[in-house]
C-alpha positions in Angstrom: -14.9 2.6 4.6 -16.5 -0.9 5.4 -14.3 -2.4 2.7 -11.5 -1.0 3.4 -12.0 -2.0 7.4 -12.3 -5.7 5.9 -9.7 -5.4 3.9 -7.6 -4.1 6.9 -8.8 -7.2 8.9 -7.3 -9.3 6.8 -4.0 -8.0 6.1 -3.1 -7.7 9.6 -4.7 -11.8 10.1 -2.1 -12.7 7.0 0.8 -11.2 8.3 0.2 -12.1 11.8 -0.2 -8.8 13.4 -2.0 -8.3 17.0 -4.6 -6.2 15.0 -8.3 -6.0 14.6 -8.9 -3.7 11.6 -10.4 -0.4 11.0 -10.8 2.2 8.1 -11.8 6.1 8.3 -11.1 9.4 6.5 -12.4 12.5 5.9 -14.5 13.8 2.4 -12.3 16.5 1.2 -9.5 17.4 -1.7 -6.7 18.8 0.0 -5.0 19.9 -2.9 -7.8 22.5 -3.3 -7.3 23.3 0.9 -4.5 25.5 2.2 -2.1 24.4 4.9 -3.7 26.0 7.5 -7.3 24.4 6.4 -5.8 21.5 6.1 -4.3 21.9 10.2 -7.6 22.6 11.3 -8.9 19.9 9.4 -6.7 17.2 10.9 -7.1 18.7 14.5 -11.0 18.7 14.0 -10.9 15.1 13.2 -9.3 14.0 15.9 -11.5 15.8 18.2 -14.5 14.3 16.0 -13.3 10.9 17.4 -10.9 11.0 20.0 -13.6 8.9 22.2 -13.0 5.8 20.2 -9.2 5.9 19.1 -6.0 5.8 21.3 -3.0 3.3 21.5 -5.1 0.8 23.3 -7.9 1.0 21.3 -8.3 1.7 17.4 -5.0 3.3 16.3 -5.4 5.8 12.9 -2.5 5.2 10.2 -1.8 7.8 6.8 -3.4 6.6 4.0 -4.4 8.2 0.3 -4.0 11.9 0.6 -1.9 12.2 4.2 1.4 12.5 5.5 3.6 13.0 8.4 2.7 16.4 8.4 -1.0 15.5 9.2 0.0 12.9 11.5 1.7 14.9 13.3 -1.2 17.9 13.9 -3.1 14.6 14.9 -1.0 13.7 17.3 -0.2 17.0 18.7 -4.4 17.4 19.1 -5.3 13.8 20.6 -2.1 14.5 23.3 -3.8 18.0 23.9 -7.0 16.1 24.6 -5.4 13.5 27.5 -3.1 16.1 28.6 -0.1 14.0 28.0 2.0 12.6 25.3 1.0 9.6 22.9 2.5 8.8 20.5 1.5 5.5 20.3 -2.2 6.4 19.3 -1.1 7.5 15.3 1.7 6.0 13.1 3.2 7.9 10.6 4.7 10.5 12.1 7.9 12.7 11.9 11.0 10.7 12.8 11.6 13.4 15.7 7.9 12.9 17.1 8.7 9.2 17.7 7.8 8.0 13.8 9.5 5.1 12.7 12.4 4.7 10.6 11.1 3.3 6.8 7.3 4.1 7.7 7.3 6.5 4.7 8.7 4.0 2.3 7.0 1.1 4.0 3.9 0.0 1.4 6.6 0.5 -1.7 9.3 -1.3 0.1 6.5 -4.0 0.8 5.4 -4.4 -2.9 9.0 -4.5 -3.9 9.4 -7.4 -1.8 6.1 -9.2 -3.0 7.5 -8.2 -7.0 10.5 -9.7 -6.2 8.5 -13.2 -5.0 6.4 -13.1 -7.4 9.4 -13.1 -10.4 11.3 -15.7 -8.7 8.1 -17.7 -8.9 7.7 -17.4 -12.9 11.8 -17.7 -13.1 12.2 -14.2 -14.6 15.2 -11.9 -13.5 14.4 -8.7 -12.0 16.8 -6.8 -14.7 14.7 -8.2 -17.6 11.7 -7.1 -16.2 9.5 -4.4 -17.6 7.0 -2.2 -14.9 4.3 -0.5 -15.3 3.2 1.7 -12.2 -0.2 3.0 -12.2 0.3 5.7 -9.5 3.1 8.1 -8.3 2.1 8.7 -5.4 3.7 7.9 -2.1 3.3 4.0 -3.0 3.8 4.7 -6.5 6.7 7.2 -6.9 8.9 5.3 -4.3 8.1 1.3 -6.0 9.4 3.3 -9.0 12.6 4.0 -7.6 13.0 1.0 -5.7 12.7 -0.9 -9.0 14.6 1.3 -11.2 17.0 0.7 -8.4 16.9 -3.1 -8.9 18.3 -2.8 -12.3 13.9 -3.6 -13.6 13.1 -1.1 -16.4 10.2 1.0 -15.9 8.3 1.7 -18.5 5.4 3.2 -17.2 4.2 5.5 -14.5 1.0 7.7 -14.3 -0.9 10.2 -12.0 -4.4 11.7 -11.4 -4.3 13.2 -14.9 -2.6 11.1 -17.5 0.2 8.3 -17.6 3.9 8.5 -19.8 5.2 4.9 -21.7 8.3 4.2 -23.1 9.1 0.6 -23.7 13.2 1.9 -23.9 12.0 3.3 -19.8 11.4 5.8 -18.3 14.1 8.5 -16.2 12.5 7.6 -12.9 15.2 10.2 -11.4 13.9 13.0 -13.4 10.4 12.2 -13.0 10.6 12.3 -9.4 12.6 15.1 -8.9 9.8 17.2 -10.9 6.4 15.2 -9.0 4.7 17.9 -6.6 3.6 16.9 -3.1 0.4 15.3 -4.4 2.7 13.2 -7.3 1.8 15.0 -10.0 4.3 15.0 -13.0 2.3 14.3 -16.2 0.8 18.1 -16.9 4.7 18.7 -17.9 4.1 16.2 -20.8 0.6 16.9 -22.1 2.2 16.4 -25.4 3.5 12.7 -25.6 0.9 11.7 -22.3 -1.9 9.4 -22.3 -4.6 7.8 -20.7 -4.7 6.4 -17.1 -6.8 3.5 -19.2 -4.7 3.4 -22.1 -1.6 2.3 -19.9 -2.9 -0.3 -18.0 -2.8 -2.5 -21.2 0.0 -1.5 -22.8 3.3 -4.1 -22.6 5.1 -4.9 -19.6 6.1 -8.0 -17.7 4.7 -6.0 -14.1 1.6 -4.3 -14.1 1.1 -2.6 -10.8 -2.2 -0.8 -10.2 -0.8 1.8 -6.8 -3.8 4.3 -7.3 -7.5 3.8 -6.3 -9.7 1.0 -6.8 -11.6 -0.4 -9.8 -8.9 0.1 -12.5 -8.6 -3.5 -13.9 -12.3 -4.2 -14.5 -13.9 -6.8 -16.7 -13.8 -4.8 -19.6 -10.7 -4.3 -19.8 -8.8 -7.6 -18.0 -8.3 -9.8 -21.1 -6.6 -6.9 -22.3 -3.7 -6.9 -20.1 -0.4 -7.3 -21.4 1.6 -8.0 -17.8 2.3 -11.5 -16.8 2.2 -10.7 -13.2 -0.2 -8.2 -11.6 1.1 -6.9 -7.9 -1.7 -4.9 -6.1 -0.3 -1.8 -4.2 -3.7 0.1 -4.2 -6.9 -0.9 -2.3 -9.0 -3.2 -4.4 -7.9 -2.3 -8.2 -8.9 -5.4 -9.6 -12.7 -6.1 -9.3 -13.6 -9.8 -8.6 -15.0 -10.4 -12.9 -11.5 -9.4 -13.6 -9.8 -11.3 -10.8 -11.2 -14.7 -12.4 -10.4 -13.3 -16.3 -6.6 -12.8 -15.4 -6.5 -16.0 -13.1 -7.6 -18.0 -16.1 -5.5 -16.2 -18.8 -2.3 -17.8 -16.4 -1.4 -14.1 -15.1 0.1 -14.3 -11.8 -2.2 -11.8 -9.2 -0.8 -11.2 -6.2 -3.5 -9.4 -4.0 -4.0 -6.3 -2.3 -4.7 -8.1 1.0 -1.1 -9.1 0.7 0.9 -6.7 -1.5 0.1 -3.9 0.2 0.6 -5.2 4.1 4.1 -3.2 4.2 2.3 -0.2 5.1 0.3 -1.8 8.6 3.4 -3.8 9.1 6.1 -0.5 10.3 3.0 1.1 11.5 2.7 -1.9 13.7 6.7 -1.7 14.1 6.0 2.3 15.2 3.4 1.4 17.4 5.6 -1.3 18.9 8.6 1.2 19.0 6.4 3.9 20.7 5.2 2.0 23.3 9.0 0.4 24.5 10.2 3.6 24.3 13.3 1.9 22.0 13.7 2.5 18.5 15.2 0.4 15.7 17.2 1.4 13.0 16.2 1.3 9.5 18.2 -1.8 8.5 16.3 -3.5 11.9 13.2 -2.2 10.4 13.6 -3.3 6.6 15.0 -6.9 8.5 11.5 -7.7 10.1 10.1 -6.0 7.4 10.9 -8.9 5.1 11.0 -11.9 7.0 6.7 -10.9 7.9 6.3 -10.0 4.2 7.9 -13.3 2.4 6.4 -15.7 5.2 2.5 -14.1 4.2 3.5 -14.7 0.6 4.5 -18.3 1.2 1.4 -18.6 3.1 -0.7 -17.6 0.7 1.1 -19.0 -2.6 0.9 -22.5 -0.8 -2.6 -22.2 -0.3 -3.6 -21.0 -4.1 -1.2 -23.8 -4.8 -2.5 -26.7 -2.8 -6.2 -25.4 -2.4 -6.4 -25.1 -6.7 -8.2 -21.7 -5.8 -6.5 -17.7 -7.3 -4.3 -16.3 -5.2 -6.6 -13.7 -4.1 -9.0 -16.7 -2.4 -6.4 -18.0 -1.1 -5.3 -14.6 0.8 -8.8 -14.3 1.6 -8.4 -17.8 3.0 -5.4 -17.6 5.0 -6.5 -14.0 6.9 -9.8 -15.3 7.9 -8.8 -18.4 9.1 -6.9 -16.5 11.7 -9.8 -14.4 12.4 -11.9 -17.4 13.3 -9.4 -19.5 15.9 -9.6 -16.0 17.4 -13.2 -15.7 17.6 -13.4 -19.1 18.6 -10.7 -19.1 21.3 -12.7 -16.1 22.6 -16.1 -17.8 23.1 -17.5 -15.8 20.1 -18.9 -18.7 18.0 
């Protein structure tokens, strides 16, 4: 939870949002729950800490394992609490509840945008580019379709229990039309599917880690066959490995970064909620973009100019904003 908090903090100092950073979650598998465990779960948390949250104060967001659903049973419990409605104290919620259009699709979308960057960067055309997505997930399963969408062939994809290949691609629309809730597809191929591990080195010209953290390690870094690494997950490269694929010329763009799409429409909900006036989705997807390819800039310049990997350099850029903060605030 600490790193994750940190990690928060400086996503929202890299793209500029008005945004401390915070982390939380509950220890549970709610595949193994029902619905109506999982209701009572939600609701309990929010009574568990409906002192130190609200839309003024720490404001909770979906992460691995939620979805509007739950947002929703949060934000119908913290409005029960104050005895009137806020929706501006969770993002993530149902469109009719006051959610925000592209909220769902928001961390793909965001990564999409960073993929593209990053190929323009190494002068490679998104419709010869290969993917490999570790993940189908909410991240996951919608960076696959926004990049089989693009014309890139995807030629990898994998869940909790086993990953499919196919340097000829993948059908991304048949894949997710059979994932569950949870973005599980691979127990339907148990024949031809493999490792979680084996696919993270197998060929591609995108290798993007959208699961949990610690999956490119220094065992297994100067294996990597990707020229460009795009972080949708929460720390998935450790820092051994960070340095072994910096120096073997692959291009890492950094959780930090990659993954800011998600805190940026929650931002863009929070926004929304409070004004009372809502955007449409092109609006959204507009700002959206602009935020996203001004952070990358920033931090490309920086790994550029500073001779330091890109992940430094992210780490460079958010807490440098962090500090003229504290320091314009009389804290050091």
């Amino acid at each position: 939870m600490k790193a994750l908090s940190i990690w928060m903090s400086l996503k929202c100092g890299i793209v500029d949002l008005p945004y401390g950073g915070g982390k939380g979650g509950v220890v549970c598998d709610p595949r193994r729950m029902s619905f109506r465990e999982l209701e009572r779960l939600s609701r309990g948390y929010v009574r568990a800490v409906s002192q130190i949250v609200g839309p003024t104060k720490d404001i909770p967001a979906p992460d691995v394992m939620t979805n509007s659903q739950i947002m929703a049973w949060m934000f119908d419990e913290y409005s029960r609490i104050r005895e009137f409605d806020a929706p501006g104290f969770i993002t993530g919620k149902p469109l009719v509840l006051g959610g925000s259009h592209g909220r769902e699709t928001a961390t793909a979308k965001g990564v999409t945008i960073m993929i593209r960057e990053a190929l323009k960067k190494r002068d490679i055309d998104v419709r010869d580019a290969r993917v490999i997505v570790q993940g189908f997930g909410n991240a996951g399963s919608y960076l696959s379709k926004f990049m089989h969408e693009a014309g890139a062939k995807v030629v990898g994809i994998s869940d909790v229990y086993g990953a499919l290949y196919d340097p000829d691609g993948l059908d991304i629309e048949y894949l997710l039309d059979k994932r569950d809730s949870f973005g599980t597809v691979t127990k339907l191929f148990e024949k031809t599917a493999i490792s979680n591990e084996e696919l993270l080195v197998r060929d591609c010209d995108i290798l993007v880690p959208a699961a949990i953290e610690n999956q490119i390690t220094a065992r297994n870094a100067g294996d990597v066959k990707a020229s460009i690494i795009v972080e949708a997950a929460n720390g998935p490269t450790t820092l051994e490995a960070t340095k072994i694929v910096t120096d073997r010329g692959i291009l890492l763009v950094p959780d930090v970064l990659a993954s800011a799409g998600g805190v940026i429409v929650s931002y863009f909900e929070w926004v929304q909620n409070n004004q009372g006036y809502y955007w449409t989705e092109e609006e959204v997807t507009e700002k959206l973009e602009a935020i996203m390819v001004k952070g990358f800039e920033d931090v490309y310049q920086t790994h550029v100019t500073r001779g330091v990997d890109m992940r430094l350099a992210a780490y460079m850029v958010g807490v440098r904003k962090m500090a003229e903060a504290a320091r314009y605030r009389g804290w050091v």
